[in-house]
N, CA, C and O atoms as CSV, one atom per row, in Angstrom:
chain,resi,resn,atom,element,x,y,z
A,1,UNK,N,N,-3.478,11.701,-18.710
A,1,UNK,CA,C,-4.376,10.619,-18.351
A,1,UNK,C,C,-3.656,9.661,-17.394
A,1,UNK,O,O,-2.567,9.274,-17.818
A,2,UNK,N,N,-4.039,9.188,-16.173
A,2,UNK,CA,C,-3.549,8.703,-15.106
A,2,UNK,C,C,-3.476,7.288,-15.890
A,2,UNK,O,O,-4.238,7.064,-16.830
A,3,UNK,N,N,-2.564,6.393,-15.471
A,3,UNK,CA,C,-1.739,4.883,-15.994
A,3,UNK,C,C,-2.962,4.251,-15.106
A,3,UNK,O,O,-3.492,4.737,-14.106
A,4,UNK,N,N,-3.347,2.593,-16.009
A,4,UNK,CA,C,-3.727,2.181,-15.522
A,4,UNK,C,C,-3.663,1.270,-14.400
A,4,UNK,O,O,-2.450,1.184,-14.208
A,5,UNK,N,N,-4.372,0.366,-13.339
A,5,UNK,CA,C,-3.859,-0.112,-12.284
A,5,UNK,C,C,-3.485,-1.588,-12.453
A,5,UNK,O,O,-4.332,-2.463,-12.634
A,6,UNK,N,N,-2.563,-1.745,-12.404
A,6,UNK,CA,C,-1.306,-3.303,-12.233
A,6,UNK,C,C,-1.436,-3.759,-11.080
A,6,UNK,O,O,-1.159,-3.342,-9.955
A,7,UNK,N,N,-2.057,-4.998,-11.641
A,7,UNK,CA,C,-1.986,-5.975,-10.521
A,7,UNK,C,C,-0.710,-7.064,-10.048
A,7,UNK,O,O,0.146,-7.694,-10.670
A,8,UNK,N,N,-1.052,-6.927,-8.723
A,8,UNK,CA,C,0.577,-7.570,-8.121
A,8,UNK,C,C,0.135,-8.617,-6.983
A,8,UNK,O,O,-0.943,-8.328,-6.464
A,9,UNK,N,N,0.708,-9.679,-6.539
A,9,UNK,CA,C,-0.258,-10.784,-5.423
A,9,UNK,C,C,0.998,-10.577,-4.619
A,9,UNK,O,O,2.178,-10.547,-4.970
A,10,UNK,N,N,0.470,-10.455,-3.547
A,10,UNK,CA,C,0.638,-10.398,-1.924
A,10,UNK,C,C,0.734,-11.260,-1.289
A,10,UNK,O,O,0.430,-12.206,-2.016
A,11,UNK,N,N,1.034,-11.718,-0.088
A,11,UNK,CA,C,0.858,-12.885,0.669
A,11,UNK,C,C,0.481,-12.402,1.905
A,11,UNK,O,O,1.451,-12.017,2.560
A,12,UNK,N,N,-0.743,-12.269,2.536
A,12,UNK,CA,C,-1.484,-11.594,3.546
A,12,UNK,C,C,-1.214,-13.018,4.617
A,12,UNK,O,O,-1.784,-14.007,4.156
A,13,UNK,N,N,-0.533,-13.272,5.813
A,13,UNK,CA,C,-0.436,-13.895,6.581
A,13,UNK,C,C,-0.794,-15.431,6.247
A,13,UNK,O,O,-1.529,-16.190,6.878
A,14,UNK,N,N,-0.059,-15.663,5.074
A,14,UNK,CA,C,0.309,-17.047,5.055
A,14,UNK,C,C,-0.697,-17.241,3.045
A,14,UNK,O,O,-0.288,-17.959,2.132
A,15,UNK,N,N,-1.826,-16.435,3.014
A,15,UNK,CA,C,-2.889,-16.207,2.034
A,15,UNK,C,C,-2.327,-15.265,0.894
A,15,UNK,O,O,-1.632,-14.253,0.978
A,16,UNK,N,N,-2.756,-15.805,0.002
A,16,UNK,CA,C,-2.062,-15.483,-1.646
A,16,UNK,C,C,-3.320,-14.580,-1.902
A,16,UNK,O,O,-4.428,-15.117,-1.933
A,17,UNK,N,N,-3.197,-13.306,-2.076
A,17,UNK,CA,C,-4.441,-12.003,-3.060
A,17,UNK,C,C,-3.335,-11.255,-3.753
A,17,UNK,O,O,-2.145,-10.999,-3.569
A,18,UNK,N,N,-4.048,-11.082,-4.420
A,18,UNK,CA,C,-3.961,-9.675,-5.854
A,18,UNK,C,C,-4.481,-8.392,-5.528
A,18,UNK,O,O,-5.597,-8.123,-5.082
A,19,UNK,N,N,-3.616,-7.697,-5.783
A,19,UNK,CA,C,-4.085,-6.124,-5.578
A,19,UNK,C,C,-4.002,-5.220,-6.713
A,19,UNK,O,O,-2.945,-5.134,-7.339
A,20,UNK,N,N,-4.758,-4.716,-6.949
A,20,UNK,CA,C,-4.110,-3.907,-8.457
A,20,UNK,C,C,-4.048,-2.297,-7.745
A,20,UNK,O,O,-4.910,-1.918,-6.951
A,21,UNK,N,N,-3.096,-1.598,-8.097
A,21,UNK,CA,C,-2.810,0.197,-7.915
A,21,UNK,C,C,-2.452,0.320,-9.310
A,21,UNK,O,O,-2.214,-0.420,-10.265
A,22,UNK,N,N,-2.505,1.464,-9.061
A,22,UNK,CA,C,-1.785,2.353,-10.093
A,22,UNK,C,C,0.123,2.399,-10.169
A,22,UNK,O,O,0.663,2.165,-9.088
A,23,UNK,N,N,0.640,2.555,-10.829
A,23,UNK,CA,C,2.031,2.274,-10.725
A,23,UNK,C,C,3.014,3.481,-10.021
A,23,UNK,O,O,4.234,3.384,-9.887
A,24,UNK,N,N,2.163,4.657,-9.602
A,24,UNK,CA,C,2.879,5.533,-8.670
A,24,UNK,C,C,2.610,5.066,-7.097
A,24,UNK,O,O,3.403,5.320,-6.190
A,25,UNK,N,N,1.036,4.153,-6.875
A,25,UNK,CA,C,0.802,3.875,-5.848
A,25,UNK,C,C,1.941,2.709,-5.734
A,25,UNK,O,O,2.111,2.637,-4.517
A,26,UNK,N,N,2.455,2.148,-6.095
A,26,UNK,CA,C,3.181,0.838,-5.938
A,26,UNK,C,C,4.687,1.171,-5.530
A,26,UNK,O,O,5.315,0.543,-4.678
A,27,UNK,N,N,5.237,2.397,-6.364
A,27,UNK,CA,C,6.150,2.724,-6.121
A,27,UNK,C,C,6.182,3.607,-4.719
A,27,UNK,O,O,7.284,3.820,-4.214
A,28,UNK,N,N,5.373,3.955,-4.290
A,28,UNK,CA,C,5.297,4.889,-3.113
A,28,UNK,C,C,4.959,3.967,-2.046
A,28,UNK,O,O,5.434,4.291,-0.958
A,29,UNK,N,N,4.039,2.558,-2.067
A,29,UNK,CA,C,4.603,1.643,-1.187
A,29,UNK,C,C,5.606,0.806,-0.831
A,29,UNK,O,O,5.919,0.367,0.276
A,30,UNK,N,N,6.086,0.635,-1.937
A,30,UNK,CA,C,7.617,0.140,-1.962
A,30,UNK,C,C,8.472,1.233,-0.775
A,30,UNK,O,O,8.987,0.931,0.301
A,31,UNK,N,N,8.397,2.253,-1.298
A,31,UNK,CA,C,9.309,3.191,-1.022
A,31,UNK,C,C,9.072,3.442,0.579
A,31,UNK,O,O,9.983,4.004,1.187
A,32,UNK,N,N,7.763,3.011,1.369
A,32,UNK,CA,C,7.727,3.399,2.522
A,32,UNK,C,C,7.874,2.181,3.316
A,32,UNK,O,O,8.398,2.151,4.429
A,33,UNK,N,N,7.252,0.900,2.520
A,33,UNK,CA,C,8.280,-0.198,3.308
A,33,UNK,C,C,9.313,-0.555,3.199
A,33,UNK,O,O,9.632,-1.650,3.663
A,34,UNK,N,N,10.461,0.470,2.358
A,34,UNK,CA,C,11.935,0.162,2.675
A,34,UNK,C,C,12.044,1.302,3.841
A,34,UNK,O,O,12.756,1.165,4.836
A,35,UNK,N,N,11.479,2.101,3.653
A,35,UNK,CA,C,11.910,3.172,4.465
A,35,UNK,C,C,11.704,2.778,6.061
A,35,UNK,O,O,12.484,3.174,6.927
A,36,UNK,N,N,10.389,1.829,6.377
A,36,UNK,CA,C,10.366,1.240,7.525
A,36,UNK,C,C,10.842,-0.119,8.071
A,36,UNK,O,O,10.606,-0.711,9.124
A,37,UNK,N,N,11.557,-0.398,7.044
A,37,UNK,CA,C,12.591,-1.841,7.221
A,37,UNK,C,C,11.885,-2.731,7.032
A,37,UNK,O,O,12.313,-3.813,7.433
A,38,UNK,N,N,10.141,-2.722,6.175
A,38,UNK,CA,C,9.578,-4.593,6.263
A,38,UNK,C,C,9.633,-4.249,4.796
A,38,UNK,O,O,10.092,-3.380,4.054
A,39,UNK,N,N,8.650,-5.823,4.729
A,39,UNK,CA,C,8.501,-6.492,3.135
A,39,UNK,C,C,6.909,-5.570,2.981
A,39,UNK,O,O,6.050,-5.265,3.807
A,40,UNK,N,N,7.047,-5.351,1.585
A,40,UNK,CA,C,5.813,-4.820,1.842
A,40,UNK,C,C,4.474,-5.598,1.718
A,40,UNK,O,O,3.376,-5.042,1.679
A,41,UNK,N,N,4.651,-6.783,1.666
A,41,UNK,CA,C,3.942,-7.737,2.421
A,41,UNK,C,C,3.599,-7.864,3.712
A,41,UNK,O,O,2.684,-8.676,3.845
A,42,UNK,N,N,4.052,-7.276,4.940
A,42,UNK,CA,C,4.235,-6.918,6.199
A,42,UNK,C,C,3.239,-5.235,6.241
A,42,UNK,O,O,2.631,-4.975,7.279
A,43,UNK,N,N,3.192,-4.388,5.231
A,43,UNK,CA,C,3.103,-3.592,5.251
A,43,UNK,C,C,1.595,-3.859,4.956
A,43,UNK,O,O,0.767,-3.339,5.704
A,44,UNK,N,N,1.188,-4.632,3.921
A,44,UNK,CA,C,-0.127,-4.608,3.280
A,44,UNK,C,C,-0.973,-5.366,4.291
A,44,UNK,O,O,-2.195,-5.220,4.302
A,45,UNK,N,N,-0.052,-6.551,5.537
A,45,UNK,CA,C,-0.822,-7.086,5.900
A,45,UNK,C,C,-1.137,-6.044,7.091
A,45,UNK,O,O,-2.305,-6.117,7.474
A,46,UNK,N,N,-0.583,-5.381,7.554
A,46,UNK,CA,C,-0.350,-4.178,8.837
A,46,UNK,C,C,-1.737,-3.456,8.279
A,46,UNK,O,O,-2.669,-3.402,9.081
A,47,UNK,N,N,-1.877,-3.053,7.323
A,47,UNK,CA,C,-2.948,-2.022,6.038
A,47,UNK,C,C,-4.466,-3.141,6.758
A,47,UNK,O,O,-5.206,-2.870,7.704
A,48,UNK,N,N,-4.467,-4.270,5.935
A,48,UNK,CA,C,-5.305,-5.248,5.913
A,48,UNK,C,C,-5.481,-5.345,7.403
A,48,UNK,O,O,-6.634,-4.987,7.644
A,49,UNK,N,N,-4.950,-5.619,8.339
A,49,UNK,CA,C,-5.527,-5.803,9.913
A,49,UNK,C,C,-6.483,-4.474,10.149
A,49,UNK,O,O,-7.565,-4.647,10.710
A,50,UNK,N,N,-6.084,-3.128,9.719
A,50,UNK,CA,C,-6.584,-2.220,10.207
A,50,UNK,C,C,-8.027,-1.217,9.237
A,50,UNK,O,O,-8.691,-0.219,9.519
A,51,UNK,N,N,-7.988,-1.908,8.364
A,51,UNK,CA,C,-8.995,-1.634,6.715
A,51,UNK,C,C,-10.409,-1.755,6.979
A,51,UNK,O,O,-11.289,-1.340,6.224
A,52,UNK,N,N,-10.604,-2.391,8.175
A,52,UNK,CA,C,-12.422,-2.775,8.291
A,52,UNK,C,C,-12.690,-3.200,7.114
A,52,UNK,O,O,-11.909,-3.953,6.533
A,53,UNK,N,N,-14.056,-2.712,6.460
A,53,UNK,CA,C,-14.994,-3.352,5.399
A,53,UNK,C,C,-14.291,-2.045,4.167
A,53,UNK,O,O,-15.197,-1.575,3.479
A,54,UNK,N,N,-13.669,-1.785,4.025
A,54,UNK,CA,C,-12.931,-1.115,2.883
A,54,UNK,C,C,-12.158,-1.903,2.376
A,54,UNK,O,O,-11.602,-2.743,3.082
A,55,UNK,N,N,-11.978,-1.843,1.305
A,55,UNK,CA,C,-11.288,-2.913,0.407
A,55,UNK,C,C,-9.933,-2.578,0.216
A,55,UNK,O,O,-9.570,-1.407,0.110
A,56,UNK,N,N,-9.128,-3.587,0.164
A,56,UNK,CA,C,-7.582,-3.783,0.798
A,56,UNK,C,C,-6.695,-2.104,-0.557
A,56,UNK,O,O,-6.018,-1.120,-0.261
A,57,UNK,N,N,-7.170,-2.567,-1.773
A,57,UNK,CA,C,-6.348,-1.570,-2.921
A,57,UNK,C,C,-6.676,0.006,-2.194
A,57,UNK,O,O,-5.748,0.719,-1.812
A,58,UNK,N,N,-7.884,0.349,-2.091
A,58,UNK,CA,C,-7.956,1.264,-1.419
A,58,UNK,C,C,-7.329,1.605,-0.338
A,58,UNK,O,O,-6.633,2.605,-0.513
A,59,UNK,N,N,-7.287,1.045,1.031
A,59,UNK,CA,C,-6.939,1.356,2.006
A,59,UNK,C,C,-5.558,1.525,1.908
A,59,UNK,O,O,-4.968,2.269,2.691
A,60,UNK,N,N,-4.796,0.709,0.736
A,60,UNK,CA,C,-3.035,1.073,0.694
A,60,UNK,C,C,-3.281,2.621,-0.279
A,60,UNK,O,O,-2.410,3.481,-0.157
A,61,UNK,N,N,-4.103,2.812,-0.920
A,61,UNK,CA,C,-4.497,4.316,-1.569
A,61,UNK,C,C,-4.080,5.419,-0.592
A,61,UNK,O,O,-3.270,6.332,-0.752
A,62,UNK,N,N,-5.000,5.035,0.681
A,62,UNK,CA,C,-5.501,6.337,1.193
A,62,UNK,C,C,-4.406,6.258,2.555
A,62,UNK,O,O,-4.316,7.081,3.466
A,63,UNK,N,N,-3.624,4.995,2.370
A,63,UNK,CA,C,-2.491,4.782,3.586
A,63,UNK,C,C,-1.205,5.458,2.851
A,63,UNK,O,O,-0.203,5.552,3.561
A,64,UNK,N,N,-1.135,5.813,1.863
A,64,UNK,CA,C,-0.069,5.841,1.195
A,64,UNK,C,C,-0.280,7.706,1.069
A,64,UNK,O,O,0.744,8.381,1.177
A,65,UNK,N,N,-1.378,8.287,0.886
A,65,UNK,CA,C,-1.742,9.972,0.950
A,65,UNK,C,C,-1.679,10.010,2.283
A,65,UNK,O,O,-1.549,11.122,2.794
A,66,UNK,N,N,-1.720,9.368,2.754
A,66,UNK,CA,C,-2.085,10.050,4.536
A,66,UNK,C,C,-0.353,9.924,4.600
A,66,UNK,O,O,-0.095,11.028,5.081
A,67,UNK,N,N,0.803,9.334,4.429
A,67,UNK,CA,C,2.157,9.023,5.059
A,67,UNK,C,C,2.645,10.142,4.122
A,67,UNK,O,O,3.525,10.884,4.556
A,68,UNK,N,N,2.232,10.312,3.056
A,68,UNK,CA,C,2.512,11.493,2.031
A,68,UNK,C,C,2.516,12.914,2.487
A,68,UNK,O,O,3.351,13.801,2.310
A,69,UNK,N,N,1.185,12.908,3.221
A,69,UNK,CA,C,0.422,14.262,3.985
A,69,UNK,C,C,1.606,14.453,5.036
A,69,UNK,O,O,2.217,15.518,5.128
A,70,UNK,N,N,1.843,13.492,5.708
A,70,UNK,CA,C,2.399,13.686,7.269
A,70,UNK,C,C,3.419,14.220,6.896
A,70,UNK,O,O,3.536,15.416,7.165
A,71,UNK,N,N,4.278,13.687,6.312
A,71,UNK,CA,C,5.462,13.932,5.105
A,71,UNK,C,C,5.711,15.269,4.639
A,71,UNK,O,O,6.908,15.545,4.562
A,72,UNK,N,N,5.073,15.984,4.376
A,72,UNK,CA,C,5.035,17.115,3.888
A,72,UNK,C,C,4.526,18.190,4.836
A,72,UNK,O,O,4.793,19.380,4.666
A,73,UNK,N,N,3.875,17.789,5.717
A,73,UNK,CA,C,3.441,18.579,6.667
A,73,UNK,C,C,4.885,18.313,7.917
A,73,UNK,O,O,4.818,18.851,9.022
A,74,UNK,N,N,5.652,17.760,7.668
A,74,UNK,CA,C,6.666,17.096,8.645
A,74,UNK,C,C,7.820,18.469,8.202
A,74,UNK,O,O,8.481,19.196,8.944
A,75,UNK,N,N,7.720,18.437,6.791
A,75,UNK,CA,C,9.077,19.265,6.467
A,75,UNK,C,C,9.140,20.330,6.660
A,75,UNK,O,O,10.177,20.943,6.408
């Protein structure tokens, strides 16, 4: 049974939100904004500029399978 989603607050360009993932999604954003040298605050807001009308938890979801995909299709 998949863990439930933990919420964590962000600071989106100066603005305080909450995001809740799941705790593999969190660790796998962590892991790709060390890997690209920002905060992953930098990362969520990078997510958030580019998300349209999709909602921010999601779009780090489906940003986080797509860098996964490339990833594996890379090796």
């Amino acid at each position: 049974m998949p863990a439930r989603p933990v919420k964590h607050s962000l600071t989106l360009r100066g603005h305080r939100t909450s995001v809740s993932l799941e705790d593999a999604f969190w660790q796998a954003f962590r892991a790709m904004a060390d890997r690209d040298g920002v905060t992953i605050n930098a990362l969520a807001a990078r997510i958030d500029a580019e998300r349209g009308d999709v909602g921010l938890a999601s779009a780090i979801r489906v940003h986080v399978l797509r860098d996964a995909q490339q990833h594996r299709s890379n090796e």
